[in-house]
MARGUPA-986646 format. One record per residue (C-alpha): residue number from 1; residue in three letters; y, x, z. Coordinates in steps of 0.2 Angstrom, whole numbers, always signed. Each point is the difference from the previous one (the first is absolute). Layout:
N
+-----+-----+-------+-------+-------+
|   n | res |     y |     x |     z |
+-----+-----+-------+-------+-------+
| NUM | ala |     Y |     X |     Z |
...
+-----+-----+-------+-------+-------+
END
This chain:
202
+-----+-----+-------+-------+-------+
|   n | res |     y |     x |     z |
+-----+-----+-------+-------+-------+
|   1 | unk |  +146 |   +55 |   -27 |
|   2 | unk |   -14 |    -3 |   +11 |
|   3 | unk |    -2 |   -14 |   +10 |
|   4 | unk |    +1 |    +0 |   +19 |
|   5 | unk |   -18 |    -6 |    +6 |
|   6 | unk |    -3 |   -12 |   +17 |
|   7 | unk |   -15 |    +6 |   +10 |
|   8 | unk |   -11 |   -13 |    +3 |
|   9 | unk |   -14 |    +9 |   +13 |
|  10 | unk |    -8 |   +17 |    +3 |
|  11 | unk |   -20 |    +4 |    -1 |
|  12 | unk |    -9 |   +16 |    +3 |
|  13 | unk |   -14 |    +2 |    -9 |
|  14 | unk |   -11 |   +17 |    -4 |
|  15 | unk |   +12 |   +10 |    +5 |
|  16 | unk |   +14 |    -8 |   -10 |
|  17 | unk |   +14 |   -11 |    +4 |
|  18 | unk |    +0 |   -15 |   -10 |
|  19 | unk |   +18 |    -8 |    -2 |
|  20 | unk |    +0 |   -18 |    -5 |
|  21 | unk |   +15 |    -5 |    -7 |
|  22 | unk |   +10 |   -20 |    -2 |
|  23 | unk |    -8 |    +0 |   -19 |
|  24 | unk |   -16 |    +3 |    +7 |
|  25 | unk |    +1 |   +19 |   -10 |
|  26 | unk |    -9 |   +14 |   +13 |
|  27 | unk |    +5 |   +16 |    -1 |
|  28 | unk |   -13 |   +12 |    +7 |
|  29 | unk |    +4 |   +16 |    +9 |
|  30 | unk |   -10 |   +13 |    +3 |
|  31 | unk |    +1 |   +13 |   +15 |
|  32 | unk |    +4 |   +16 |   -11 |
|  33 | unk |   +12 |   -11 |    -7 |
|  34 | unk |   +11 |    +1 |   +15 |
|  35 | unk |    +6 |   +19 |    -2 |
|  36 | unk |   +11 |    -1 |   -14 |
|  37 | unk |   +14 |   +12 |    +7 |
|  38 | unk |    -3 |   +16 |    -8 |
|  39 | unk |   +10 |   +10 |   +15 |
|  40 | unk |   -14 |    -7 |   +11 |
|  41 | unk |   -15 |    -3 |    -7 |
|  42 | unk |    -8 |   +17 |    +7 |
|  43 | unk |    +1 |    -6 |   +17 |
|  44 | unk |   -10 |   -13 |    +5 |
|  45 | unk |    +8 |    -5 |   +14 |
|  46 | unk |   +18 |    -3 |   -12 |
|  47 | unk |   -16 |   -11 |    -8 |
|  48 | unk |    -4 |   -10 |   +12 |
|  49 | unk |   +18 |    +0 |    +6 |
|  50 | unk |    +5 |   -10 |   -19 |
|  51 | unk |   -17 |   -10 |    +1 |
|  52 | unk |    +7 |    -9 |   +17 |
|  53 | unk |   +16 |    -1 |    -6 |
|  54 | unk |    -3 |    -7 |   -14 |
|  55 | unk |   -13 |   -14 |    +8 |
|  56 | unk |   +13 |    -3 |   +11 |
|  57 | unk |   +13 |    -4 |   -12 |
|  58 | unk |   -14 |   -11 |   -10 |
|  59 | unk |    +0 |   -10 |   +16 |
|  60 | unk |   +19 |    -2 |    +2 |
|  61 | unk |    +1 |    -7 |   -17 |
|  62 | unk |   -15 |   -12 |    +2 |
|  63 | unk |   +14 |    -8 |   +13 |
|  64 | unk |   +13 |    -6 |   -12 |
|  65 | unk |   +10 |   +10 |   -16 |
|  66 | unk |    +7 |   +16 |    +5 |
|  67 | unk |   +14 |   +11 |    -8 |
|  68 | unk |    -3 |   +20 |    -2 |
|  69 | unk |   +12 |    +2 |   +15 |
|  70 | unk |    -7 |   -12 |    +9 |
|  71 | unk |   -18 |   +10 |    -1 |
|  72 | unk |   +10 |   +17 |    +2 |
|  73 | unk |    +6 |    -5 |   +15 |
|  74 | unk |   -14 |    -9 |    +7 |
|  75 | unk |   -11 |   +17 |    -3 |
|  76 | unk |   +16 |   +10 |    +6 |
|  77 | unk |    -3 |    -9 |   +18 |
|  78 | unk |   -19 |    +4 |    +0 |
|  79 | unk |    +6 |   +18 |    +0 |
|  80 | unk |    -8 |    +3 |   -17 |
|  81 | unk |    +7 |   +17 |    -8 |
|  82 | unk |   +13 |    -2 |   -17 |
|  83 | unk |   -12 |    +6 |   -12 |
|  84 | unk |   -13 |   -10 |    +5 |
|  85 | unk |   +10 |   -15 |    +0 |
|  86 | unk |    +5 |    +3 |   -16 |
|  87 | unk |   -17 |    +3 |    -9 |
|  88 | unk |    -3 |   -18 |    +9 |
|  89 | unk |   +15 |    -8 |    -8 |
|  90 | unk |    -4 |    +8 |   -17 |
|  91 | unk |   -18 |    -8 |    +2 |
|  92 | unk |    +3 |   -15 |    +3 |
|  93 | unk |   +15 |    -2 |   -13 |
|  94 | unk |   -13 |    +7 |   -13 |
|  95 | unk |   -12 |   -13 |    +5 |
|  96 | unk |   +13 |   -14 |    -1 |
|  97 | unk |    -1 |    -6 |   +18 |
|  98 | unk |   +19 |    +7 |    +2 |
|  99 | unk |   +13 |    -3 |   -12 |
| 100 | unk |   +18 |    -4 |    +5 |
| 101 | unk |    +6 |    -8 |   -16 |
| 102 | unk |   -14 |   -13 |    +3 |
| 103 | unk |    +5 |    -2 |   +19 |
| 104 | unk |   +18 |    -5 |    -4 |
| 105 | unk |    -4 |   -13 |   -15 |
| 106 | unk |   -12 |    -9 |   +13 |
| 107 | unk |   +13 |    +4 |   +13 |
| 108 | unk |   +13 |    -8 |    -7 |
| 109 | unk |   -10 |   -14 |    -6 |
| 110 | unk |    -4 |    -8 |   +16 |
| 111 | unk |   +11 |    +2 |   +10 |
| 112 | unk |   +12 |    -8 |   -14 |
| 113 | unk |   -13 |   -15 |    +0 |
| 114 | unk |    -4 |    -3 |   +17 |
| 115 | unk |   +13 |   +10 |   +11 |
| 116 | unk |   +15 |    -6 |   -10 |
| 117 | unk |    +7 |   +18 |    -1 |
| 118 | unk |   +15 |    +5 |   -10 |
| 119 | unk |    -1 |   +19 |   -10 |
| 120 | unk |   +11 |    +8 |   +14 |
| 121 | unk |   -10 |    -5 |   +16 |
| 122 | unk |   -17 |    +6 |   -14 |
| 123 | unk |    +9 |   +16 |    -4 |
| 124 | unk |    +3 |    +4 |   +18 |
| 125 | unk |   -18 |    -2 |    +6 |
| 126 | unk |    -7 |   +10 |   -15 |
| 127 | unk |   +12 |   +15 |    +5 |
| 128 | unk |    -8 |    -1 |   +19 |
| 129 | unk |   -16 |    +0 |    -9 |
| 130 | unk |    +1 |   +17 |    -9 |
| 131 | unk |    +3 |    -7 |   -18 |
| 132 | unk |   +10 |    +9 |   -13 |
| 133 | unk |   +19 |    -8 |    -4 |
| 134 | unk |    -6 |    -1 |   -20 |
| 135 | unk |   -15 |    -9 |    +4 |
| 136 | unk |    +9 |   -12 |   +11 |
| 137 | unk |   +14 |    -2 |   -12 |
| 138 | unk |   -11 |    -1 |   -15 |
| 139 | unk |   -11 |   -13 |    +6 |
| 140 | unk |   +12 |    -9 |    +7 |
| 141 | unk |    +8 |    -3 |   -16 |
| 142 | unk |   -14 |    -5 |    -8 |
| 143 | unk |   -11 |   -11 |   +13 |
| 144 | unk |   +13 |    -6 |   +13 |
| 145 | unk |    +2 |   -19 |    -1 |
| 146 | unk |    +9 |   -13 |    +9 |
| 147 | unk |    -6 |   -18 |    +2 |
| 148 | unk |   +17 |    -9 |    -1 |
| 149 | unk |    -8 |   -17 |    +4 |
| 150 | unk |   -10 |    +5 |   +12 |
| 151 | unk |   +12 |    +7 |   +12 |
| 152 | unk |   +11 |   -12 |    -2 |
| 153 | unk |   -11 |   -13 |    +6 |
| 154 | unk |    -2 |   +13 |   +15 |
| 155 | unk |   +19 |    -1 |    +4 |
| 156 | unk |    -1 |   -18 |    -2 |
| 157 | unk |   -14 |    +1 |   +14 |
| 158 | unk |    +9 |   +11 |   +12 |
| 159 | unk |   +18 |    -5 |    -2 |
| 160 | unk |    +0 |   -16 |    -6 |
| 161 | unk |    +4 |   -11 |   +16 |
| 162 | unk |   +13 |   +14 |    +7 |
| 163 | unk |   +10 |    -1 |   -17 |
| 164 | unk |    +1 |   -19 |    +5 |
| 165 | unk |    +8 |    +4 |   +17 |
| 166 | unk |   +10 |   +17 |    -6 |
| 167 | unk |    -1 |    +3 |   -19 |
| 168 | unk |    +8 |   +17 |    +2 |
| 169 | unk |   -10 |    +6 |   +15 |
| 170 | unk |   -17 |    -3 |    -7 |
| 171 | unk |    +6 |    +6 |   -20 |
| 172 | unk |    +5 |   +17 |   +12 |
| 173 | unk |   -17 |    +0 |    +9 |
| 174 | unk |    -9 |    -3 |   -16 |
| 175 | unk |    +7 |   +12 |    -8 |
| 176 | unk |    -1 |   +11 |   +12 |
| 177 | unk |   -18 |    -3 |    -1 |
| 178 | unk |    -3 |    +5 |   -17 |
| 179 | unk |    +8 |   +16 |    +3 |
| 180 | unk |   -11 |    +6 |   +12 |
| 181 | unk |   -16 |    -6 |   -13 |
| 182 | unk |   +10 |   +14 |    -9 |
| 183 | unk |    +9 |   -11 |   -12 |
| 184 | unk |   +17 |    +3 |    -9 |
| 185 | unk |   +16 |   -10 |    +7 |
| 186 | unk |    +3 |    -6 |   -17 |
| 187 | unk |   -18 |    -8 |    -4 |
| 188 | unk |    +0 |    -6 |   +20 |
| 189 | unk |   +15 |   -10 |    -2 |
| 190 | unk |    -7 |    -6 |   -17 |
| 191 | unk |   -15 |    -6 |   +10 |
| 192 | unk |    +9 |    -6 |   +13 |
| 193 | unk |   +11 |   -12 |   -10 |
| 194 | unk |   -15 |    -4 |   -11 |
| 195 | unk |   -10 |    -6 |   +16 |
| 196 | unk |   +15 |   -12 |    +9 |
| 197 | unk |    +8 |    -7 |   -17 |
| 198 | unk |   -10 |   -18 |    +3 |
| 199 | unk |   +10 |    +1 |   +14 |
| 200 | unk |   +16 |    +1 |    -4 |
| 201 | unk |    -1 |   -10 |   -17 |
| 202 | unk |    -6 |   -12 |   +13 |
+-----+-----+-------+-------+-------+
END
């Protein structure tokens, strides 16, 4: 399986495009190196045409992580042609610098760690972003987490003082809460009751 890539900066140097990526690895490209699609390679503009294309999409990933369909699309509204677009995408996977798989492990990883997201609010938001069903559901299983203690402590935060004044409003609210993180109502509530027990053993 290979390993999505992060780029780190892009240099032009003799003719070449010199991709440095987070590992410090450079990846050299050369200008024939461009027209890979068989269909087009006799024209030199449908080279030139990929050559742009192709920096471009260099460019949008120096940004932040993309998915294929996030790249497809993004060439799609710079009128770029689907042949092109797809000698692009094939590039770029066979270089490493676009691999869904990858995206969705990192994916879920943060924003388990520092959003507080539950699988379903993950799932939902990889689905607008292009990714396949499998992948979401496979990585899901395999690299979701929830950090029990950790959100409880955030309820505790948020809620605490409400539960004092109205115990059942502010357990409603809170779970509510958790819901929209993309939480189950079964591991909310769990949460939920973890976070005010002090205060009713009190």
């Amino acid at each position: 399986m290979i390993k999505m890539k992060i780029i780190k900066d892009i240099k032009v140097k003799n003719n070449k495009k010199i991709i440095i990526l987070d590992n410090e690895e450079h990846i050299e490209v050369k200008s024939e190196e461009y027209v890979t699609d068989k269909s087009n390679s006799s024209s030199s503009d449908s080279g030139l045409l990929y050559k742009k294309a192709y920096e471009l999409s260099l460019k949008y990933l120096s940004y932040r992580d993309r998915t294929i369909f996030e790249v497809k699309n993004y060439l799609l509204k710079k009128n770029y042609n689907s042949a092109t677009i797809e000698s692009v995408i094939q590039k770029l996977i066979e270089n490493g610098l676009l691999d869904d798989n990858e995206y969705t492990k990192k994916f879920i990883y943060y924003k388990s760690s520092n959003n507080n997201w539950g699988e379903y609010k993950i799932a939902y938001e990889l689905k607008r972003k292009g990714v396949d069903e499998s992948i979401i559901q496979d990585n899901i299983q395999n690299h979701s987490f929830v950090d029990y203690e950790k959100l409880c402590d955030l309820i505790k935060s948020k809620y605490q003082k409400e539960y004092v004044v109205d115990k059942y409003k502010a357990t409603a609210k809170a779970i509510a809460f958790l819901q929209r993180k993309g939480h189950n109502y079964d591991l909310s509530k769990k949460i939920v009751n973890c976070a005010f027990l002090n205060e009713e053993n009190q």
